[in-house]
C-alpha positions in Angstrom: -0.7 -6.1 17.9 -2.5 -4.6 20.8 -5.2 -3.1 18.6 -8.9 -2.9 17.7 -8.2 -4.1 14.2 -7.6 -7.9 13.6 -3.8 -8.4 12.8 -4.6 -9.3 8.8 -6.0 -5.9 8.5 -3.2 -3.8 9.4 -1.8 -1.7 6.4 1.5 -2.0 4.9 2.6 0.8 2.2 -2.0 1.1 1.6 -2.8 -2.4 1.0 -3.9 -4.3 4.5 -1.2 -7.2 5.3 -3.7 -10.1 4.4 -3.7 -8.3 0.8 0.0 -8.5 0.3 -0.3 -12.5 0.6 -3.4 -12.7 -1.4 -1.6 -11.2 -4.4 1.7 -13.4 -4.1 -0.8 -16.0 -4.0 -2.5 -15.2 -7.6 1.5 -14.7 -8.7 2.5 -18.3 -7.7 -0.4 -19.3 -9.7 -2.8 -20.3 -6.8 -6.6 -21.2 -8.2 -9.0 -20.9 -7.3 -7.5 -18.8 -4.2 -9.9 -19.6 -0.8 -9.2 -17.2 2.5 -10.4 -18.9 5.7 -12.2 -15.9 7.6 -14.1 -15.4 11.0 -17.5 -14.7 11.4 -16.8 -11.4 11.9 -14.2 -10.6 8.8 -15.7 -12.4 6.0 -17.6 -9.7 4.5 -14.2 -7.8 4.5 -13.3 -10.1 1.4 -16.7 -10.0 -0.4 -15.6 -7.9 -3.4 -11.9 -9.4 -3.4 -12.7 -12.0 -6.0 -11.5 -14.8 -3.6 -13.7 -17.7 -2.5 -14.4 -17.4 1.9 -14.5 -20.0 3.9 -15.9 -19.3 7.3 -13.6 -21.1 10.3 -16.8 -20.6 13.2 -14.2 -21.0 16.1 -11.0 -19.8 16.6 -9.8 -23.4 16.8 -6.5 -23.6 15.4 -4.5 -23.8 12.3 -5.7 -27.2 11.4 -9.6 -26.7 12.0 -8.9 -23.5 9.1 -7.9 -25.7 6.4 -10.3 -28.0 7.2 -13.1 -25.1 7.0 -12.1 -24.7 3.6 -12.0 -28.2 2.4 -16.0 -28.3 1.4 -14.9 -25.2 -1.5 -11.4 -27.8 -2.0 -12.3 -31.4 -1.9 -13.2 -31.9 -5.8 -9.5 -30.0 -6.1 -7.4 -32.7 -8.0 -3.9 -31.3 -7.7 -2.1 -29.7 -4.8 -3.1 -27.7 -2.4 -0.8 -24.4 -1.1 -1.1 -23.7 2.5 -0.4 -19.6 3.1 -0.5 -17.9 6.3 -2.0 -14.5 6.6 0.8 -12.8 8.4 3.5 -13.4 5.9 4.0 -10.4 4.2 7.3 -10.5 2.9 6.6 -13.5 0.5 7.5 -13.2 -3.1 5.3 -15.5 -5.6 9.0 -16.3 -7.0 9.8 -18.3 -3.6 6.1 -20.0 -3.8 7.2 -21.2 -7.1 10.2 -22.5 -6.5 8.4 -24.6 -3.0 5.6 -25.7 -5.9 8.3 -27.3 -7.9 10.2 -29.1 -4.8 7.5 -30.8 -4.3 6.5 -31.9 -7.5 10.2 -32.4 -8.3 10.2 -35.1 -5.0 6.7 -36.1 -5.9 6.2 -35.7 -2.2 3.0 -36.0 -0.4 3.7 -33.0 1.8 6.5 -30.0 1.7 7.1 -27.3 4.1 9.0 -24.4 3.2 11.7 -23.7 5.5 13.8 -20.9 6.8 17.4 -21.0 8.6 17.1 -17.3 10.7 20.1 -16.3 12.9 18.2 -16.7 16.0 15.2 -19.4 15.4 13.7 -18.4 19.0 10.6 -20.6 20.1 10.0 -21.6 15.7 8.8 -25.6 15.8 12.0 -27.6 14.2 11.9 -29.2 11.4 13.3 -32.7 12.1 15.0 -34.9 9.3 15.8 -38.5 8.6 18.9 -39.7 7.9 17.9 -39.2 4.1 16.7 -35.5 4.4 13.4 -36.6 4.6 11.3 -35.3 7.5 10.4 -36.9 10.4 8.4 -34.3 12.9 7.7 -30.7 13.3 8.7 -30.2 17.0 7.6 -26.8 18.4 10.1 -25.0 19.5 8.3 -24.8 23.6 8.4 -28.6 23.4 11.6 -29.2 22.0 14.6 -30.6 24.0 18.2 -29.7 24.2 19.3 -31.5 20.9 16.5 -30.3 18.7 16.7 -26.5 20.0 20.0 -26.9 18.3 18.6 -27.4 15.2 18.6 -24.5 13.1 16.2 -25.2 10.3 12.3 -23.9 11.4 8.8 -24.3 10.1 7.3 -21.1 8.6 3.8 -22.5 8.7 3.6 -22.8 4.7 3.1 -25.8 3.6 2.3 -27.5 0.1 0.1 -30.7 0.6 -0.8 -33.6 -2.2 -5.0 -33.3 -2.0 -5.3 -36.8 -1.7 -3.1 -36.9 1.4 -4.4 -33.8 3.1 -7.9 -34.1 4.0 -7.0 -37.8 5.6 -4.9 -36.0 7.6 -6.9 -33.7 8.6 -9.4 -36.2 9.9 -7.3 -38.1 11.9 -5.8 -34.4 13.9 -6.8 -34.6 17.9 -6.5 -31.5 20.3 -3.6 -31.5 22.4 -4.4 -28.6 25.0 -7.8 -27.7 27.0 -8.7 -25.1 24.1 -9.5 -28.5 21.6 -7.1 -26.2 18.6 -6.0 -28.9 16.0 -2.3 -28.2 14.7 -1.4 -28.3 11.0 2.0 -29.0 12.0 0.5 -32.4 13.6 -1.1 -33.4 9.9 2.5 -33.6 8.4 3.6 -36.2 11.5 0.5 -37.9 10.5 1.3 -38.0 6.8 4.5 -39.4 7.8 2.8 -42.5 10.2 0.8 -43.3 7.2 3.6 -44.2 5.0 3.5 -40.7 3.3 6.4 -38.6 1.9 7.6 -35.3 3.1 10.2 -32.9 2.2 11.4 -29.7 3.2 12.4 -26.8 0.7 14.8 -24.0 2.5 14.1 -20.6 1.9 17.2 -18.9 0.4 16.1 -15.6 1.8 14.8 -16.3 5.4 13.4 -12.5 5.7 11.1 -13.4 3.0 9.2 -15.8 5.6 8.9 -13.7 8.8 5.7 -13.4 10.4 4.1 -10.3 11.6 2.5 -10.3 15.3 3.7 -6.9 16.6 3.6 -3.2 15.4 7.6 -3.3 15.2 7.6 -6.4 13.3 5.0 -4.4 11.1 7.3 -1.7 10.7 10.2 -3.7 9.3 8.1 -5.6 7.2 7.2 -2.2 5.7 11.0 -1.3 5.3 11.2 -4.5 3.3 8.2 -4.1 1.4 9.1 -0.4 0.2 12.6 -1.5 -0.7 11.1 -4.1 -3.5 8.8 -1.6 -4.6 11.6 1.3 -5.1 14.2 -1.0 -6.8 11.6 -2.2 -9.0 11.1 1.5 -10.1 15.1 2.2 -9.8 15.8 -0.5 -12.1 13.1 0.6 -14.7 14.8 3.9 -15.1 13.3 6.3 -12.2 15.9 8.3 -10.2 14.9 8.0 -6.4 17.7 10.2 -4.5 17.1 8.4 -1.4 15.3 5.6 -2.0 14.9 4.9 2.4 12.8 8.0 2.8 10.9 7.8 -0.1 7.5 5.5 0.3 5.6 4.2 -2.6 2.8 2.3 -2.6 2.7 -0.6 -5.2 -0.2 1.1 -7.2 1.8 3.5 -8.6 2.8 3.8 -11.5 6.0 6.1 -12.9 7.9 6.2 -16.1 11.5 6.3 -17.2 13.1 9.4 -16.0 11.7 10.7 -13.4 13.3 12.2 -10.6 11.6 12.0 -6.6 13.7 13.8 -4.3 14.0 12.7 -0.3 10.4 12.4 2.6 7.7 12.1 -0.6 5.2 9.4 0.0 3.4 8.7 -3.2 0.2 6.9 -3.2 -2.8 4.7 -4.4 -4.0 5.2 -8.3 -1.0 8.1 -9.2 0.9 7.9 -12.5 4.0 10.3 -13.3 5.1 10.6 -16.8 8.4 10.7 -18.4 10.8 13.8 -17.4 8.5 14.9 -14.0 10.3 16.0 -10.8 8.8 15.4 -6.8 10.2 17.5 -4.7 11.8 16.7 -1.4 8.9 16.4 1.4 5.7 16.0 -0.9 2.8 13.9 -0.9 1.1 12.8 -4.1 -2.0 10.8 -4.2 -4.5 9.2 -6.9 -2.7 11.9 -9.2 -1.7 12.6 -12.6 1.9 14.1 -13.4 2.2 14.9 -17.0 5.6 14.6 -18.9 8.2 17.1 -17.2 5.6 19.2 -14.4 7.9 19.7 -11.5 6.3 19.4 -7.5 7.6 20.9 -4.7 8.9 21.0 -2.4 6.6 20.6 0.4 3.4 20.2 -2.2 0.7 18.1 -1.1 -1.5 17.0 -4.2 -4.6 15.3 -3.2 -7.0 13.1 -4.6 -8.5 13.8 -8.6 -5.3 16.2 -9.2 -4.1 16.6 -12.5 -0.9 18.3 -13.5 -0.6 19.2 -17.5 3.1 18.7 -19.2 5.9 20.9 -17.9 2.9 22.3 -15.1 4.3 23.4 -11.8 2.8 22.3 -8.4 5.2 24.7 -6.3 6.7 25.0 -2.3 3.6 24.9 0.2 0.7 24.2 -2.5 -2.2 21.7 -1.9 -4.3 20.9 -4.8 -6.9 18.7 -4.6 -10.0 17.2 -7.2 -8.6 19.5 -9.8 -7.1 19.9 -13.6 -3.8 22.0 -14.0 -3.0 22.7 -17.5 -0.2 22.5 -19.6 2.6 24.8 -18.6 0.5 26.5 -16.2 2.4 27.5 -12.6 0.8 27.5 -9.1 4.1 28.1 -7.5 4.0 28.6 -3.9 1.7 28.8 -0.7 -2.0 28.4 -2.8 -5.2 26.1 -2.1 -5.9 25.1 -5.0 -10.0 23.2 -4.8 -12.0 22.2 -7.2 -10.7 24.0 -10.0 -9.9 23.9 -13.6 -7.1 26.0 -14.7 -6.2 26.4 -18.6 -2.7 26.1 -20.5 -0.4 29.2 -19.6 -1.3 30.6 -16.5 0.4 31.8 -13.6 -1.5 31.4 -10.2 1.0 33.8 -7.6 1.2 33.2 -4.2 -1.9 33.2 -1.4 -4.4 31.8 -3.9 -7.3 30.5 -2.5 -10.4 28.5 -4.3 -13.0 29.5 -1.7 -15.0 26.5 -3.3 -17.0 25.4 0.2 -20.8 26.5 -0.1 -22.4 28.8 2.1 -25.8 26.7 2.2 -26.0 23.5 3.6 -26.4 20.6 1.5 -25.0 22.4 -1.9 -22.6 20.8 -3.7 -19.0 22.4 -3.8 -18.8 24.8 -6.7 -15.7 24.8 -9.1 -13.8 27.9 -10.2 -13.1 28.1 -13.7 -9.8 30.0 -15.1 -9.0 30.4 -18.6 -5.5 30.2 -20.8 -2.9 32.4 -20.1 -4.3 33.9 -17.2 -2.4 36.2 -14.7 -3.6 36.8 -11.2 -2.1 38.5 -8.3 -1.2 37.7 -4.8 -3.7 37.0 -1.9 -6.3 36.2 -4.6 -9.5 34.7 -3.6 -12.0 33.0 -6.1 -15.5 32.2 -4.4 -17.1 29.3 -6.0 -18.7 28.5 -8.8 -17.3 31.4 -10.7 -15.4 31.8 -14.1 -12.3 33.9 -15.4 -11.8 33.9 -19.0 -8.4 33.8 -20.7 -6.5 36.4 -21.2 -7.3 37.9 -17.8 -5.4 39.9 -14.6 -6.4 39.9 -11.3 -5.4 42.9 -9.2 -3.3 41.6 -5.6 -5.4 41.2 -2.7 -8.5 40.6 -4.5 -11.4 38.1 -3.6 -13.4 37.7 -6.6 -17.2 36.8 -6.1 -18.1 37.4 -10.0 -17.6 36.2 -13.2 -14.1 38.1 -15.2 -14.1 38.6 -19.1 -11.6 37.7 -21.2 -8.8 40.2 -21.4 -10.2 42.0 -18.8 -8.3 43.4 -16.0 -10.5 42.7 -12.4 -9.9 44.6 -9.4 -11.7 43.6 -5.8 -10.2 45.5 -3.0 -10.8 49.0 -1.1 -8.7 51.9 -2.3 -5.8 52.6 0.1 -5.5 55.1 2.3 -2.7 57.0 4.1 -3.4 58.5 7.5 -0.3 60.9 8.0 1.3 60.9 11.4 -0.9 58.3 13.0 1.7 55.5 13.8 3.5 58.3 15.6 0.4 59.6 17.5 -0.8 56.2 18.5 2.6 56.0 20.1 2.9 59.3 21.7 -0.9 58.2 23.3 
């Protein structure tokens, strides 16, 4: 990955990579669900409600199952072997592995993938009777196994009883002393054991992850699943490859999200909303039929009231938008509540920032049915009551009766000829 940040961490659509696998995990029905950390990484998991086991070494893929046998071994049944960089994974295919290998009543199965161009993957070699013989790495193998087309993906589901043995009995084979997984299922085989092989029907779903363009694609895949999840639940997205939405989101039936939106984390769009093209929506509310956009950013804490309007060029962040109420173009909109029935026009600003350090931000309060003008500024914490007008161009430092109609501005001035002078000088 060439990076600073362990691989696992990496985030695809907001959740890090390792996170992807960890919840296919809980859908195949993995538990209790054990992630085999470094030193350095296991706090990272200590509010994930997984069990961490700590591999002390970087010493291969067999010494990390073995790490978490001690939170395992009293584990009757089978034990599902994931790898972290697998992001693609449905729980579906994990189930469907599960039940091979119960269905063969097999000591060991590896699920297995057939990709177009099996580069340097270890082979999967068969008996004569489909069984499996050896995992041959693909560096090792000779001219007839290179041609075989069926690889290891480096998941594995093992019979309990038949793993830990196996594990004992793994030996380094280079100067590093890293003990193989791939070598347990040879050893399962010596002993007399069973193992099968179940083919992955889709062999995107088993790619690994180890660069920042395999990251990307895995992201293409990823934000496909999620948008034909929501296309086929009744949302309209007009071009579903430029529009990104993270799997936290949650939309209703007819909703409409226009081309370039990204929509993120804890947001939930109601019934009959529209997001325009280029927006970006996160931890928001969007009541039934508000319309966003284009070019709206809504930031976290936003909520948008039914048939509300987040217009062109508005950011809105930490604040409530009522019902029917407009902010229709080029506005800050901070820290705010704003009633039912208002119309914000164009250049508002929430001047909500405090002048003395170590205040907290003040709010700016504005009533029902409220009119203000263009260029309005509102300095924080201040109040407008319904009913009001603000004059254009004003900043408004106090608090505005209802009804009332607030000015804030000089009186203008017309200096006859002075263009012309200034000119002629």
């Amino acid at each position: 990955m060439r990076s600073s940040v362990p691989k696992h961490f990496h985030p695809l659509l907001g959740r890090p990579m390792v996170d992807w696998i960890l919840e296919v995990g809980r859908g195949a029905g993995a538990d209790p669900l054990v992630v085999v950390a470094s030193p350095s990484t296991r706090e990272r998991f200590a509010e994930s409600g997984v069990a961490v086991a700590v591999q002390e070494q970087p010493l291969g893929t067999g010494d990390a199952v073995r790490a978490a046998r001690p939170m395992l071994e009293d584990h009757p049944g089978d034990v599902l072997i994931l790898s972290g960089d697998t992001p693609m994974l449905t729980a579906g295919l994990l189930r469907e592995l599960v039940d091979a290998h119960r269905d063969a009543a097999a000591d060991a199965t590896i699920l297995s993938a057939e990709p177009p161009d099996p580069r340097l993957y270890g082979r999967v070699v068969r008996n004569g009777d489909g069984s499996v013989a050896r995992i041959v790495e693909g560096t090792d193998a000779g001219p007839e196994e290179q041609r075989i087309r069926e690889v290891n993906t480096s998941i594995y589901v093992f019979r309990s009883a038949a793993l830990w043995p196996a594990l004992e009995r793994l030996e380094p084979k280079n100067v590093q002393g890293e003990l193989y997984l791939t070598d347990a299922v040879e050893i399962v085989v010596r002993r007399g054991g069973s193992v099968t092989a179940h083919v992955a029907a889709d062999y995107r779903q088993t790619g690994g992850v180890n660069t920042r363009a395999e990251l990307a694609q895995a992201a293409a895949v990823l934000r496909d699943r999620v948008n034909e999840a929501h296309m086929l639940a009744g949302v309209t997205l007009v071009d579903p490859q430029t529009t990104w939405i993270e799997p936290t989101v949650e939309i209703e039936p007819d909703v409409t999200v226009h081309p370039f939106t990204i929509i993120r984390g804890a947001t939930r769009i109601a019934t009959g909303a529209e997001i325009g093209a280029n927006s970006v929506v996160v931890d928001t509310h969007v009541g039934a039929g508000a319309t966003v956009g284009p070019f709206c950013y809504l930031r976290p804490g936003t909520v948008l009231g039914e048939s509300s309007k987040a217009g062109t060029y508005v950011e809105i962040k930490n604040s409530r938008i009522g019902d029917r109420t407009k902010v229709p173009h080029l506005s800050y909109i901070g820290d705010a509540e704003i009633g039912a029935d208002t119309n914000v026009a164009a250049g508002a600003i929430t001047a909500n920032f405090p002048h003395e350090p170590g205040r907290p931000k003040g709010r700016t309060r504005i009533g029902n049915n409220v009119r203000t003008g263009i260029h309005n500024g509102f300095v924080a914490p201040i109040e407008i009551g319904d009913g009001a007008w603000i004059a254009a161009g004003s900043v408004i430092t106090k608090d505005v009766p209802a009804d009332a109609l607030a000015f804030a501005r000089p009186r203008q001035e017309n200096k006859e000829g002075y263009a012309a002078r200034r000119r002629e000088s």
